[in-house]
C-alpha positions in Angstrom: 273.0 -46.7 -125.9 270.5 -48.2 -123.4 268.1 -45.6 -124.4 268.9 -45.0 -128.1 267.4 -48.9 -128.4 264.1 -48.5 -126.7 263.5 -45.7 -128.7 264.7 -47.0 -132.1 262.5 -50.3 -131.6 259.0 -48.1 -130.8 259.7 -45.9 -134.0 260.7 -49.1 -135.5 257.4 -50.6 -134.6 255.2 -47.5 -135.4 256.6 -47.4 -138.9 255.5 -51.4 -138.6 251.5 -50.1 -138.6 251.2 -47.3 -139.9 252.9 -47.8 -143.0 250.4 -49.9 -144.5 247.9 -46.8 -143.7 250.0 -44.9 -146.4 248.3 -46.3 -149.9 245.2 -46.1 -148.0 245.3 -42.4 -147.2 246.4 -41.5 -151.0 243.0 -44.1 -152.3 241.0 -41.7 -149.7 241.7 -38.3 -151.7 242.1 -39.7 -155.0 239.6 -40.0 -157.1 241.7 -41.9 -159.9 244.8 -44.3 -159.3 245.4 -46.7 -162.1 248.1 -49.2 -162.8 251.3 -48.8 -162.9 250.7 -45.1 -161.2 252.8 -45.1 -158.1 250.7 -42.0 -157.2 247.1 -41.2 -157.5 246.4 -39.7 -161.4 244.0 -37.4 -160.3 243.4 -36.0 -156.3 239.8 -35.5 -155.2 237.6 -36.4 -152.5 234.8 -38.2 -154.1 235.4 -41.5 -152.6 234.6 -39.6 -149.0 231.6 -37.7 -150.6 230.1 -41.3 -151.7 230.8 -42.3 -148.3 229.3 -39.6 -146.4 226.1 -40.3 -148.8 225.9 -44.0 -148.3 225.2 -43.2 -144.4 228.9 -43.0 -143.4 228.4 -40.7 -140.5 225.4 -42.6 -139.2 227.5 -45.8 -138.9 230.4 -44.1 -137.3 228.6 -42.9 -134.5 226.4 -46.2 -134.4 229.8 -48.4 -134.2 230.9 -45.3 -131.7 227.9 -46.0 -129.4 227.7 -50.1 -129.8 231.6 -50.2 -128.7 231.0 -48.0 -126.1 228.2 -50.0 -124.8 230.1 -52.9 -124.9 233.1 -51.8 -123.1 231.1 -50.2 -120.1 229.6 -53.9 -119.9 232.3 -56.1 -120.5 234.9 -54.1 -118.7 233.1 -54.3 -115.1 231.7 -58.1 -115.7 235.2 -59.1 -116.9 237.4 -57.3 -113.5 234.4 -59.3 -111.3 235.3 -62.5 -113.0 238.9 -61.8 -112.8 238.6 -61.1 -108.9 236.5 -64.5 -108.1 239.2 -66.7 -110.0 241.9 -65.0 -108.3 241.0 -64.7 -105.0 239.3 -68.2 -105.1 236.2 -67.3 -104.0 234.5 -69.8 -106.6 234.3 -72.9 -107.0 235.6 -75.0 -109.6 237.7 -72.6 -110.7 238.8 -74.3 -113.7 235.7 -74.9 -115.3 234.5 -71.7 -114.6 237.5 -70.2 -116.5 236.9 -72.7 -119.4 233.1 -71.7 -119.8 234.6 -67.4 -119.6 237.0 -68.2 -122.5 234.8 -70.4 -124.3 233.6 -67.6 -127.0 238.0 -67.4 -128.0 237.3 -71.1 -129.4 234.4 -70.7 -130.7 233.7 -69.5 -134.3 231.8 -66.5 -134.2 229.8 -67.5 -137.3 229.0 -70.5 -136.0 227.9 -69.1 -132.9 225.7 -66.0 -134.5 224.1 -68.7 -137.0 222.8 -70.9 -134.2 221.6 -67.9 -131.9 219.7 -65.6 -134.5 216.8 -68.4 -134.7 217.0 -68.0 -131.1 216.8 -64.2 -130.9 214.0 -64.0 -133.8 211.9 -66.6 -131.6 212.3 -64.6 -128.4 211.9 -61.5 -130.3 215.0 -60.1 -128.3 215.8 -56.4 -130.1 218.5 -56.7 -132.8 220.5 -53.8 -131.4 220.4 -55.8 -127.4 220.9 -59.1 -129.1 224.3 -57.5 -130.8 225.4 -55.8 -128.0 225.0 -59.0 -125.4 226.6 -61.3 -127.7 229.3 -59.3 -128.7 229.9 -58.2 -124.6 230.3 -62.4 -124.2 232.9 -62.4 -127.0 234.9 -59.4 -125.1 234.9 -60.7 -122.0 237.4 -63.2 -122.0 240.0 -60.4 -123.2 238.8 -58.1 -120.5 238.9 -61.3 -118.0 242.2 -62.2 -118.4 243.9 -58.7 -118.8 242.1 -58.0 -115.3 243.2 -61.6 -113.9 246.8 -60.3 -114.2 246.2 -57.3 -112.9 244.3 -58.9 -109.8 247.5 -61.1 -110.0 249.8 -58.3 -109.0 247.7 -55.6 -107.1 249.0 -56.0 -103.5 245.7 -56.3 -101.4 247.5 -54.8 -98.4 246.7 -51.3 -99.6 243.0 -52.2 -98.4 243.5 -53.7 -95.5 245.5 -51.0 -94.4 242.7 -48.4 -95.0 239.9 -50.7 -93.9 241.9 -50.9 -90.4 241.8 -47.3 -90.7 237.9 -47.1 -90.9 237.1 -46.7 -94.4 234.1 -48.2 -96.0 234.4 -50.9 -98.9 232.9 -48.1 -100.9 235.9 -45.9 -100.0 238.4 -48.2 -100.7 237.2 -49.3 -104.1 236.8 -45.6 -104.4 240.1 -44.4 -103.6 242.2 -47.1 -103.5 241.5 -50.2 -105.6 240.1 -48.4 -108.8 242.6 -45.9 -108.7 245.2 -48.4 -108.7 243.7 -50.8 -111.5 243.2 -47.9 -113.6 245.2 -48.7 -116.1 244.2 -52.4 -116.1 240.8 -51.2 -116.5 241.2 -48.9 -119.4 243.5 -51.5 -121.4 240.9 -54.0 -120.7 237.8 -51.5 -122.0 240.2 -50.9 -124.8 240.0 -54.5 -125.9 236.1 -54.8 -125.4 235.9 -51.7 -127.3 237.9 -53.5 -130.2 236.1 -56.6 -129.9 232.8 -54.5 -131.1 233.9 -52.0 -133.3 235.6 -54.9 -135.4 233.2 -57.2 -135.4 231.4 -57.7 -138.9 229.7 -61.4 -138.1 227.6 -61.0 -135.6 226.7 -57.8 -136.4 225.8 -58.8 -140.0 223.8 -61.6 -138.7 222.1 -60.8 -135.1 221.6 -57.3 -136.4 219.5 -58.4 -139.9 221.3 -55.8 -142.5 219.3 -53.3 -140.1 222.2 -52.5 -137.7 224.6 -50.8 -140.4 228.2 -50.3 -138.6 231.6 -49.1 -139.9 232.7 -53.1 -141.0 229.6 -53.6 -142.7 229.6 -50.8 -145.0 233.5 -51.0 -146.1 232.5 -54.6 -146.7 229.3 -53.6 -149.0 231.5 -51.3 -150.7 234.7 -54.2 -151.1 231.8 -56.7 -152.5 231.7 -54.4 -155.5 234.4 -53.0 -158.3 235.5 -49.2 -158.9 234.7 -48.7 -154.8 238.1 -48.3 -153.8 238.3 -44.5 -153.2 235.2 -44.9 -151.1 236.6 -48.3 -149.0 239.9 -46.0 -148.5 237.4 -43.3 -147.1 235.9 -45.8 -144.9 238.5 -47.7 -143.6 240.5 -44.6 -142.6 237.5 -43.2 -140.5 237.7 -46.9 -138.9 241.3 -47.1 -137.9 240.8 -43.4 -136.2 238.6 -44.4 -132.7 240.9 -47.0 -132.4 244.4 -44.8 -132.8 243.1 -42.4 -130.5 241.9 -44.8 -128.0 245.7 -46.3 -127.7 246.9 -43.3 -127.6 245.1 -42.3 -124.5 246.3 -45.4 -123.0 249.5 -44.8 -123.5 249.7 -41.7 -121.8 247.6 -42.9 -119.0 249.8 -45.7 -118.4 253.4 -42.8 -118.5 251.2 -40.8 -116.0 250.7 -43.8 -113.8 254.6 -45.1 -113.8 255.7 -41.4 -112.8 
C-alpha cells in the first residue's frame, strides 16, 4: 500500500499537466475544428506549415540558444551567491539577499520600460541587453535553489580530501560539483525557464528584432482563425521544457541509488 500511493499520486499528477496538452495537440493537426465538434472536422497540418513559414524554426533555435545562454550564466553566478550567504563570507547578508531577489518583486514590464531608454543610449546590443536582463531575473531562482543545497552539502567531504593533498581545483572537481550536481541542473533548469518563457523583456529590450518562441505564438493569438498555427507553436514550446525535466528526473534517480 505504501507504494501503490506514491505511484498513484505521480500518475495522478502527470494526468494534472498534460491533459490540458490534449485539445492542443488535436488544434496542431487539424486544420478545421468548429463548434460544437468535440473533434477536429477535418485533420491536416497546415497550422505547422504556416508556422514553419512565419520563421518557426528560426525562433526555436533562437529561444534554444538565448535559454541556453542564460542558464550557463545564471546557474554559476547564482551557486556563488548562494555559497557567500551561506557560509557568511559577506557582509550584510540580509541586504545583499534583498538586492539578489529584488527582480521576483519587481514587474518585469516595468523594469524592461525603464532600461530600453537605457540600452538604446548606451547602444548595448539587443541580443546582450536580453540575455543580461533576463540572467538578473533567473538568478534569484538559481540562488535560492543553490542556498539549500549549500544548506545541506556537508563541507567535511573537502576537508577531508584537502587534508589529503588535493587542490581546490580537485576538490571542486571531484567532490563538490559532483555532489551538487543535481542542485546545479535543477537550478539551470529554472534559469532555462526564466528565458525561454519570457515574452516582456524580450518584446521590449529586443525591438520586434529578437523573434523567440513566446513572441510569435503571441503575434499569431493577437489575430483570429490562427488557432491551428498557435497549437503548432505552443506544442513545439512545451517540448525543450518536457525534455529538460525529464533529464532531471533521471539524473536525480541516478544520484539517490
Amino acid at each position: 500500500m505504501k507504494r501503490v500511493l506514491p505511484a498513484v499520486g505521480r500518475s495522478a499528477l502527470v494526468l494534472w499537466f498534460l491533459l490540458p496538452l490534449i485539445p492542443v495537440a488535436l488544434w496542431a493537426i487539424s486544420n478545421r475544428w468548429s463548434f460544437p465538434g468535440s473533434v477536429p472536422q477535418e485533420w491536416g497540418f497546415d497550422g505547422v506549415r504556416s508556422a514553419l513559414d512565419a520563421g518557426g524554426v528560426d525562433a526555436f533555435v533562437r529561444s534554444t540558444m538565448l535559454a541556453l545562454a542564460v542558464a550557463a550564466i545564471a546557474t554559476p553566478l547564482g551557486a556563488l551567491a548562494a555559497r557567500a550567504l551561506v557560509n557568511g563570507t559577506v557582509r550584510f547578508p540580509a541586504v545583499v539577499a534583498g538586492v539578489l531577489f529584488a527582480p521576483v518583486a519587481l514587474p518585469p514590464f516595468a523594469v524592461a520600460l525603464g532600461l530600453d531608454v537605457l540600452v538604446l543610449r548606451s547602444r548595448i546590443p539587443s541580443t546582450v541587453a536580453v540575455i543580461a536582463l533576463l540572467t538578473v531575473a533567473a538568478i534569484p531562482y538559481t540562488t535560492y535553489l543553490m542556498r539549500v543545497a549549500f544548506g545541506a552539502y556537508d563541507i567535511g567531504y573537502e576537508e577531508e580530501a584537502r587534508t589529503l593533498g588535493a587542490s581546490n581545483a580537485m576538490v571542486l572537481r571531484r567532490i563538490r560539483i559532483p555532489l551538487l550536481a543535481p542542485a546545479l541542473a535543477g537550478a539551470a533548469l529554472l534559469a532555462f525557464l526564466v528565458a525561454w518563457s519570457d515574452y516582456v523583456i524580450t518584446l521590449l529590450i529586443g525591438g520586434g528584432r529578437l523573434v523567440t518562441v513566446p513572441i510569435l505564438v503571441a503575434s499569431f493569438a493577437a489575430g483570429t482563425g490562427n488557432d491551428s498555427v498557435v497549437a503548432a507553436l505552443s506544442v513545439a514550446a512545451v517540448v525543450p521544457p518536457l525534455l529538460l525535466v525529464l533529464m532531471l528526473a533521471r539524473l536525480r534517480r541516478r544520484s539517490a541509488r
